[in-house]
MDAnalysis code that builds the backbone (N, CA, C; Angstrom):
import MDAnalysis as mda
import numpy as np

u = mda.Universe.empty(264, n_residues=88, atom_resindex=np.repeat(np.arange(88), 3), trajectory=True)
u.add_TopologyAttr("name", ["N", "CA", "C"] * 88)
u.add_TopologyAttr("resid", np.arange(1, 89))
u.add_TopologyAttr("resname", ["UNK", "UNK", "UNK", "UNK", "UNK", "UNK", "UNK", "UNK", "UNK", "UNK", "UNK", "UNK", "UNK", "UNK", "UNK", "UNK", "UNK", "UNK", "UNK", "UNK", "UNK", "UNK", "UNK", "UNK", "UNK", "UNK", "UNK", "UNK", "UNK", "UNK", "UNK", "UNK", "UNK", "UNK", "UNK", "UNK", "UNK", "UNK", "UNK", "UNK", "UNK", "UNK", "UNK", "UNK", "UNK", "UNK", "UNK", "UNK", "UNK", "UNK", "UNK", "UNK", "UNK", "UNK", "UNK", "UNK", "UNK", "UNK", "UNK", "UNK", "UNK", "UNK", "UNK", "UNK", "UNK", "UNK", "UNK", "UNK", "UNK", "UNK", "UNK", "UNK", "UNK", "UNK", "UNK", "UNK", "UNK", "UNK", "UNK", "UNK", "UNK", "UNK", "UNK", "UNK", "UNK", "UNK", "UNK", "UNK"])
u.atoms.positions = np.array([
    [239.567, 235.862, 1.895],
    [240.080, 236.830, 2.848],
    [238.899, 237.437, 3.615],
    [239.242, 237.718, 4.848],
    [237.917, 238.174, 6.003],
    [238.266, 239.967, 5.481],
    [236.538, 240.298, 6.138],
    [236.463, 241.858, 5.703],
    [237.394, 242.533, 6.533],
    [237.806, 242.043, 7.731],
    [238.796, 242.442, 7.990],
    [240.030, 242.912, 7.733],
    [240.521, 241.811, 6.969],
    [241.759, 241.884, 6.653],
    [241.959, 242.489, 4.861],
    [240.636, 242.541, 4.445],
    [240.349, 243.307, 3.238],
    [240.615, 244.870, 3.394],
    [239.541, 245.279, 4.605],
    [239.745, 246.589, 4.721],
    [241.475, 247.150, 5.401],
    [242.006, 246.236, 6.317],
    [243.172, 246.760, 6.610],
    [244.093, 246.751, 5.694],
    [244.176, 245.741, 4.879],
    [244.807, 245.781, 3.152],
    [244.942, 247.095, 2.342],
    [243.371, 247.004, 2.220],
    [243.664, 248.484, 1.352],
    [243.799, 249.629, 2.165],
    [243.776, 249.919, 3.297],
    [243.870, 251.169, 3.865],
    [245.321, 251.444, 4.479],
    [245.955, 249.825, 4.551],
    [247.213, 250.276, 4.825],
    [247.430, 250.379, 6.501],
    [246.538, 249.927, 7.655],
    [246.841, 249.536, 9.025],
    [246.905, 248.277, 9.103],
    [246.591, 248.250, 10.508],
    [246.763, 246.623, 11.170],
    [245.193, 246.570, 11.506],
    [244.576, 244.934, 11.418],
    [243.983, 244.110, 11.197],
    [242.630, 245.033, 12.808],
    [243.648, 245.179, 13.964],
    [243.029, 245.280, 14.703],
    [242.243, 246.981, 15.050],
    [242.906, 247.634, 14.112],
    [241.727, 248.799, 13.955],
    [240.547, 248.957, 13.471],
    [240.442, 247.861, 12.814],
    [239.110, 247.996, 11.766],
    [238.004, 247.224, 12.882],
    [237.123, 248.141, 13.187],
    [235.947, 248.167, 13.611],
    [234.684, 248.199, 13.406],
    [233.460, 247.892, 13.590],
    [232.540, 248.393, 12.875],
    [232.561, 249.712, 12.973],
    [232.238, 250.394, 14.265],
    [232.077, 251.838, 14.164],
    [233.309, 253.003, 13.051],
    [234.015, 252.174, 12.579],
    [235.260, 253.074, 12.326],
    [234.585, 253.423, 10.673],
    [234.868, 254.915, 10.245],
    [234.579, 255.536, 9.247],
    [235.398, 256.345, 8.621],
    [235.435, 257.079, 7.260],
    [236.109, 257.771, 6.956],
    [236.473, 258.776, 7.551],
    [237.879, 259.598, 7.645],
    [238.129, 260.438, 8.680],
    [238.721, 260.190, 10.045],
    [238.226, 258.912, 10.444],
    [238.910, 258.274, 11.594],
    [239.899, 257.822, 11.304],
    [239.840, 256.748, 10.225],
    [241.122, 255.766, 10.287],
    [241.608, 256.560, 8.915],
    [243.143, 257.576, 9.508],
    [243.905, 258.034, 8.460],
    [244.230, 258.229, 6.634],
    [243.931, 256.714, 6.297],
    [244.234, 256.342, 5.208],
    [242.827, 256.525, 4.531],
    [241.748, 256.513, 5.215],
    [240.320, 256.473, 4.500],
    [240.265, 257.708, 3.973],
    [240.270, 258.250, 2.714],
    [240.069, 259.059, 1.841],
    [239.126, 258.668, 0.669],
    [238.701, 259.078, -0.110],
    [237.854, 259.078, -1.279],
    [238.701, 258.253, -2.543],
    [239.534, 258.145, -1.924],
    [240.578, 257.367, -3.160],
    [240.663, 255.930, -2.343],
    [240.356, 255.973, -1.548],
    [240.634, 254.360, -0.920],
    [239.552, 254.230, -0.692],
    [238.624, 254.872, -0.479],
    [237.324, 254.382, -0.452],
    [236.835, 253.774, -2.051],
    [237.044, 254.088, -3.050],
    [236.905, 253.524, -4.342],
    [237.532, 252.186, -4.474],
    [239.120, 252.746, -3.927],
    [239.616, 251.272, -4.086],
    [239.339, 249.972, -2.930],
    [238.729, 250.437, -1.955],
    [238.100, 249.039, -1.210],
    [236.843, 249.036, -1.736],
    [235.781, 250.079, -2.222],
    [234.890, 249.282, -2.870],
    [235.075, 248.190, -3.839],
    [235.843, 248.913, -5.081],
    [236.521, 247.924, -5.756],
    [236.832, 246.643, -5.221],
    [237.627, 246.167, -4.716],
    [237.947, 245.098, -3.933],
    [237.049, 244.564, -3.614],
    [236.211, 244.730, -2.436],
    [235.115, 244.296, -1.666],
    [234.383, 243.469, -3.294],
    [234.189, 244.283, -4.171],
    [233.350, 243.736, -5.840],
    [234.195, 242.717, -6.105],
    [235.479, 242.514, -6.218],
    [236.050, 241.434, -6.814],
    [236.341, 240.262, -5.572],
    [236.334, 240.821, -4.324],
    [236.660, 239.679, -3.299],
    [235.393, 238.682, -3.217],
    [234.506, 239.479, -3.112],
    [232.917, 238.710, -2.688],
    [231.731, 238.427, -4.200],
    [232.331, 239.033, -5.342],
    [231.415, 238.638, -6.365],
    [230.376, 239.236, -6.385],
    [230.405, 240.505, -6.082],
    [228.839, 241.385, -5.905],
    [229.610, 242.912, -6.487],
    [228.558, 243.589, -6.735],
    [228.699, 244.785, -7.213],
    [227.663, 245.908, -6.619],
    [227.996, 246.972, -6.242],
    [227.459, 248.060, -5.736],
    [226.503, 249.164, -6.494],
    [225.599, 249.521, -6.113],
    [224.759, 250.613, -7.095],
    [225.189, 252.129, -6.122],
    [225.034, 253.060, -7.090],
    [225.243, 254.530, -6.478],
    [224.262, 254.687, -5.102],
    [223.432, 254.098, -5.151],
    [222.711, 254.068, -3.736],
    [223.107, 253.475, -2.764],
    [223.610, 251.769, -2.835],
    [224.316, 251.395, -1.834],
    [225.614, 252.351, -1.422],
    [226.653, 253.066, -2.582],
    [227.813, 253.682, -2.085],
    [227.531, 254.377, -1.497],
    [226.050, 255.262, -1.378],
    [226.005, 256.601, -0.840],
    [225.897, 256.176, 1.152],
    [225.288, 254.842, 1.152],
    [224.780, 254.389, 2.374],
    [226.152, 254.201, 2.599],
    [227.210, 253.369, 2.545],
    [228.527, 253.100, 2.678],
    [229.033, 254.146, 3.651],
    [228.676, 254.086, 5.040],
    [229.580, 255.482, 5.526],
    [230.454, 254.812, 6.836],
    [230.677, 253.259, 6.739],
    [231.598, 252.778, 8.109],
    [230.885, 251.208, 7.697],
    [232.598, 250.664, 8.779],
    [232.793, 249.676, 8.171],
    [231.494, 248.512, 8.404],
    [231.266, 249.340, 9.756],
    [229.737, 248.163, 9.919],
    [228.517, 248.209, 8.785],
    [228.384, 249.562, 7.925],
    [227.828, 249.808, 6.844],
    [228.430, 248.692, 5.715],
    [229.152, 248.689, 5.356],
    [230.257, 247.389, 4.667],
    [229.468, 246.413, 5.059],
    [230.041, 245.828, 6.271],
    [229.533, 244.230, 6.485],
    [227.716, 244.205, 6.233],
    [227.202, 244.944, 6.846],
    [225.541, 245.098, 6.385],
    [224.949, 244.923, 5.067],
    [225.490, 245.559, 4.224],
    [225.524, 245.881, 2.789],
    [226.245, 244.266, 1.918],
    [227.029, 243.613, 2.381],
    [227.263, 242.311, 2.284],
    [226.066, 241.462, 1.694],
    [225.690, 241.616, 2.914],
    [225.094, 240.782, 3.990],
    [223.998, 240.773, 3.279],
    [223.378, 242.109, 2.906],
    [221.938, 242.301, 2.148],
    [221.964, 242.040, 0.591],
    [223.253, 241.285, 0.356],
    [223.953, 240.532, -1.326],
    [223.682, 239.492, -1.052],
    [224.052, 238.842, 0.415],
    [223.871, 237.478, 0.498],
    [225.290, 236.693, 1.005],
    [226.195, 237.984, 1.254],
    [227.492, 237.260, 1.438],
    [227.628, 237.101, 2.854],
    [228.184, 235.952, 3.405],
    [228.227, 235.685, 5.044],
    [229.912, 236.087, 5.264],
    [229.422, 237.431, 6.307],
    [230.432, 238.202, 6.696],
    [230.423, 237.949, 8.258],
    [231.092, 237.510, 8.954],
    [231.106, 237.592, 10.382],
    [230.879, 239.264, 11.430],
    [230.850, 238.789, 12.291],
    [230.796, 240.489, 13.673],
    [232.195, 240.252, 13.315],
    [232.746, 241.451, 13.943],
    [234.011, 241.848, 15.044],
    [234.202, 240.913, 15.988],
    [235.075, 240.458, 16.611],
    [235.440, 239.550, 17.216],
    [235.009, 240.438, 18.578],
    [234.502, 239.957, 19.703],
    [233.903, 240.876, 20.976],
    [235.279, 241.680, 21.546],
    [236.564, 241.031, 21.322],
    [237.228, 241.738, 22.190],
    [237.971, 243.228, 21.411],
    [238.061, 243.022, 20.282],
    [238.156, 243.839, 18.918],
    [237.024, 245.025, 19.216],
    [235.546, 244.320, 19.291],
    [234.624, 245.496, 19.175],
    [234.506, 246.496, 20.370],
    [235.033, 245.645, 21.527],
    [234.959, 246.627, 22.816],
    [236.352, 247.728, 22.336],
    [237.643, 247.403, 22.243],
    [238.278, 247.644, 21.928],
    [238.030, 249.075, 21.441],
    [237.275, 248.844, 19.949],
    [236.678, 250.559, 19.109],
    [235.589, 251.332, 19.924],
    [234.989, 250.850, 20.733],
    [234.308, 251.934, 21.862],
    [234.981, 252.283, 22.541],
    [235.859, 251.948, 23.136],
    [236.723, 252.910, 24.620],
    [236.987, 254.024, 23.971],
])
């Protein structure tokens, strides 16, 4: 499953809100309780596990894909028309 469709999973929108720039507070459902449970996830989807330092960096979703990325897992961008999309 794409981080995409991971994060809209657990948060409970559609596919096309999830942005990099998007963070807790923005997108409704992101609370401290879903933030556990997509970390969670993210650990069992991709086979990596998080230290209290990476969670603290964790503050948006482009933080997510970065943090991947620095495990070793190949996470794609935002699709360009998606990412213009979360700037307007």
């Amino acid at each position: 499953m794409e981080l995409t469709e991971i994060v809209a999973d657990v948060l409970g929108i559609t596919p096309d809100r999830v942005v990099d720039s998007a963070r807790p507070g923005e997108l409704e459902n992101w609370d401290s309780v879903r933030h556990v449970h997509l970390i969670m996830r993210l650990e069992k989807s991709y086979g990596v596990s998080f230290d209290y330092a990476e969670l603290t960096r964790i503050t948006s979703v482009g933080d997510i894909r970065s943090a991947l990325r620095e495990k070793g897992v190949a996470v794609g961008a935002v699709p360009a028309a998606r990412a213009e999309k979360g700037n307007v």
